[in-house]
N, C-alpha and C positions, 0 to 999 in steps of 0.2 A: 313708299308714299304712293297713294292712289291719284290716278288722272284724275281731273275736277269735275271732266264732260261726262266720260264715262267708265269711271273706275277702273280702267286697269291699271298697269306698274305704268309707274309717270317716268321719265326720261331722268337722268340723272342731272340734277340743276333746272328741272323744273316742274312746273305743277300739271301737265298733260305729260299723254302718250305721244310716241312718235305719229300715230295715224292721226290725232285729233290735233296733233302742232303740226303735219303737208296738211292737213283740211285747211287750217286757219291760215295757213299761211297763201294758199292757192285763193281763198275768201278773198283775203286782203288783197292780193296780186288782182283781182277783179276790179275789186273797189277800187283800186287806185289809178287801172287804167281806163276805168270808165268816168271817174275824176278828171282825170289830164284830157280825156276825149272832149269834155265838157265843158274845160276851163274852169274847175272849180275845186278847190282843195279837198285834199281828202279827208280830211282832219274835220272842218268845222265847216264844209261846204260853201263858203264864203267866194267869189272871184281869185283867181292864181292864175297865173303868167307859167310855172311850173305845176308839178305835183301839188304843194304848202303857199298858203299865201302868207306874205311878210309876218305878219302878228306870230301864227302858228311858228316860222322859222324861228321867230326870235325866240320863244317860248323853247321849244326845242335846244337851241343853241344854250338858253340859259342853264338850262336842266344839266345838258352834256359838260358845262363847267362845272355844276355841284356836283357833280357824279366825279369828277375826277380832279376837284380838291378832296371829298369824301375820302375816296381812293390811295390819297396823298397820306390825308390824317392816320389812317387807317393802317400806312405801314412806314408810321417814323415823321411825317410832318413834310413842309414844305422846303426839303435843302435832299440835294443830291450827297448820296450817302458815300459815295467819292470823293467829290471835289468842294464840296459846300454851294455849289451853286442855288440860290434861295428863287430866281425868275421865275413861277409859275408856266411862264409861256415857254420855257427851254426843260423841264422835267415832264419825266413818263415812265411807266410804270415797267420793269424790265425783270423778268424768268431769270430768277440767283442760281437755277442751276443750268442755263444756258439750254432748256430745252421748249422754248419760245413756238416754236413753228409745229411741232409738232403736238406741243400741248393745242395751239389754237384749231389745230385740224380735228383732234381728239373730242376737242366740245362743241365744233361746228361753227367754228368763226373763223371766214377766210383773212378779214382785217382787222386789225385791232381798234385802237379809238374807243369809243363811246361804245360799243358793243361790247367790250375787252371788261371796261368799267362797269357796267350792266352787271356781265357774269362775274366779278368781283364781290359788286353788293348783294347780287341772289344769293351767293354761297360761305359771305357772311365772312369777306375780305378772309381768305386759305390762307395759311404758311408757303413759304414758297419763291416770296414777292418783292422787289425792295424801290422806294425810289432814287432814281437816274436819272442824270439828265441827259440828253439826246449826245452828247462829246463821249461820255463815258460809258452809256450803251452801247451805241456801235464802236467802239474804241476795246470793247469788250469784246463784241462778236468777231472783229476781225483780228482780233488780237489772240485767239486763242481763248478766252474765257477773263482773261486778265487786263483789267484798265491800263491803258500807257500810265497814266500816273501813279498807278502800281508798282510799275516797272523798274527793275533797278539796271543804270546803264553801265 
């Protein structure tokens, strides 16, 4: 796939090159501290106390939920594929072959979250993926790869 700005090979999971995603990303980093200098969002230029003013957070916040029910639908629904747990607010999205950290360095995301869910829908929800909810996740990681409620005592 070609860059959009300027045709070369685009990054793998996106539509630019590495040189034209630090341009735009140093762009933004301007725009955003000469926003906060100003007290003015960066988003919609509006007054902000921070970076976003209220309207733009909430927008943003709403988005980052459909991105990761999306996320949910996308690999089995909204029940933790352990224990049944169905809470939206206690399920997240967990690496089935226990290599979490290393994939996320691999695509350039130090934290997961709503960036995690981004690179899910750009690449068109991978194999790979299952949901979890937050007990059986780390219940997983520290356990060896294996949920306690897996576990036979």
């Amino acid at each position: 796939m070609q860059c959009k700005r300027c045709k070369r090979s685009a990054e793998p999971g996106f539509k630019t090159c590495s040189v034209c995603l630090e341009s735009n990303r140093k762009q933004m980093r301007r725009r955003a501290d000469r926003a906060k200098r100003l007290g003015i969002c960066k988003v919609c230029r509006r007054p902000a106390h921070g970076s976003r003013c209220d309207l733009c957070l909430a927008k943003e916040r709403e988005y980052a939920k459909k991105l990761k029910i999306a996320a949910f639908e996308a690999y089995g629904g909204l029940e933790c594929r352990c224990c049944g747990e169905k809470t939206p607010q206690f399920l997240s999205i967990d690496h089935r072959y226990g290599n979490g950290n290393a994939h996320r360095r691999a695509i350039g995301i130090e934290k997961g979250g709503d960036r995690m869910y981004r690179w899910l829908k750009r690449n068109e929800y991978p194999d790979g993926f299952q949901v979890l909810c937050f007990n059986c996740n780390i219940g997983r990681q520290i356990n060896g790869g294996i949920c306690p409620h897996k576990e036979t005592l």
